[in-house]
C-alpha positions in Angstrom: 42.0 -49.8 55.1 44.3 -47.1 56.2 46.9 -47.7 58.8 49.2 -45.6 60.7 51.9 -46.0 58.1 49.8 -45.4 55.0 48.2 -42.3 57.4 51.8 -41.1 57.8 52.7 -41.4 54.0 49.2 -39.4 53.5 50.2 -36.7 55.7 53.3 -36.3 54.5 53.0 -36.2 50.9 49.9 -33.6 51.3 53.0 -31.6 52.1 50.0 -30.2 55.2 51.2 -29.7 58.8 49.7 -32.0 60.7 46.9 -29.0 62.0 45.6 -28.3 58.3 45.4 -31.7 57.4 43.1 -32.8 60.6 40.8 -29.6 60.0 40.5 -30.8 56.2 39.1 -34.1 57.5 37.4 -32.8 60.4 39.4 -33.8 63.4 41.8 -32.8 65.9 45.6 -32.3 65.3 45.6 -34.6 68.7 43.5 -37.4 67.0 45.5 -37.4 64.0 48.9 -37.5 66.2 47.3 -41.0 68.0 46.1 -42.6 64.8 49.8 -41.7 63.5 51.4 -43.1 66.5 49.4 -46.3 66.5 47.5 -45.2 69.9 44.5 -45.3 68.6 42.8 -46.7 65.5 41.7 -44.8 62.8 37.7 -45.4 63.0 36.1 -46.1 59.8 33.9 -42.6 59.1 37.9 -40.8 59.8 38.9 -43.5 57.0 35.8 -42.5 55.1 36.6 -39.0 55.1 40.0 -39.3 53.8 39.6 -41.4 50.8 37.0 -39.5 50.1 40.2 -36.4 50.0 42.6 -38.9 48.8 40.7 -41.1 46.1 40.1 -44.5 46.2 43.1 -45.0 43.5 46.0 -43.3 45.6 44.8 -45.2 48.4 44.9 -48.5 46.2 48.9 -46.9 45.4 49.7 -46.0 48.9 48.5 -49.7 50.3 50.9 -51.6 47.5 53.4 -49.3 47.9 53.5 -49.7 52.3 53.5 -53.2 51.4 55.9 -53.7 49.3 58.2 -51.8 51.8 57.2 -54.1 54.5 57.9 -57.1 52.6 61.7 -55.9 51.2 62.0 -54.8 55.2 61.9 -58.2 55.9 63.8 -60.1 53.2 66.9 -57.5 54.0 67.0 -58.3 58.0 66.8 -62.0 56.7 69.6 -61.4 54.6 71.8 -58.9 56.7 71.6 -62.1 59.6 73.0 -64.5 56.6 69.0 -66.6 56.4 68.9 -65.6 52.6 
């Protein structure tokens, strides 16, 4: 699944504006900007279109590596308000 993070991370290490990268997978730059923002959800043949650009395996990289973040995000709040 690809989420508005992972999207984000995507985008930005394609080192693509935001334009080229919604033309490679055949949408809008507006589209892209929503599914970004979390407006909208990223429908599934979108999703499709970029693994099929990405690879399954960067994907796979990109998923562990959003989660991972999200998980030390929360164990440093934790600890910053003195619940370690």
């Amino acid at each position: 699944m690809i989420t508005s993070n992972i999207l984000a991370l995507i985008l930005k290490l394609s080192a693509l504006k935001q334009y080229d990268f919604a033309e490679q997978v055949g949408i809008s730059q507006a589209a892209l900007s929503r599914y970004i923002s979390g407006e909208r959800e990223i429908p599934h043949e979108v999703a499709a279109r970029i693994m099929a650009k990405i690879g399954d395996h960067n994907l796979f990289l990109l998923q562990t590596y959003d989660s991972g973040l999200k998980t030390a995000g929360a164990d440093i709040k934790n600890r910053m308000r003195g619940r370690d």
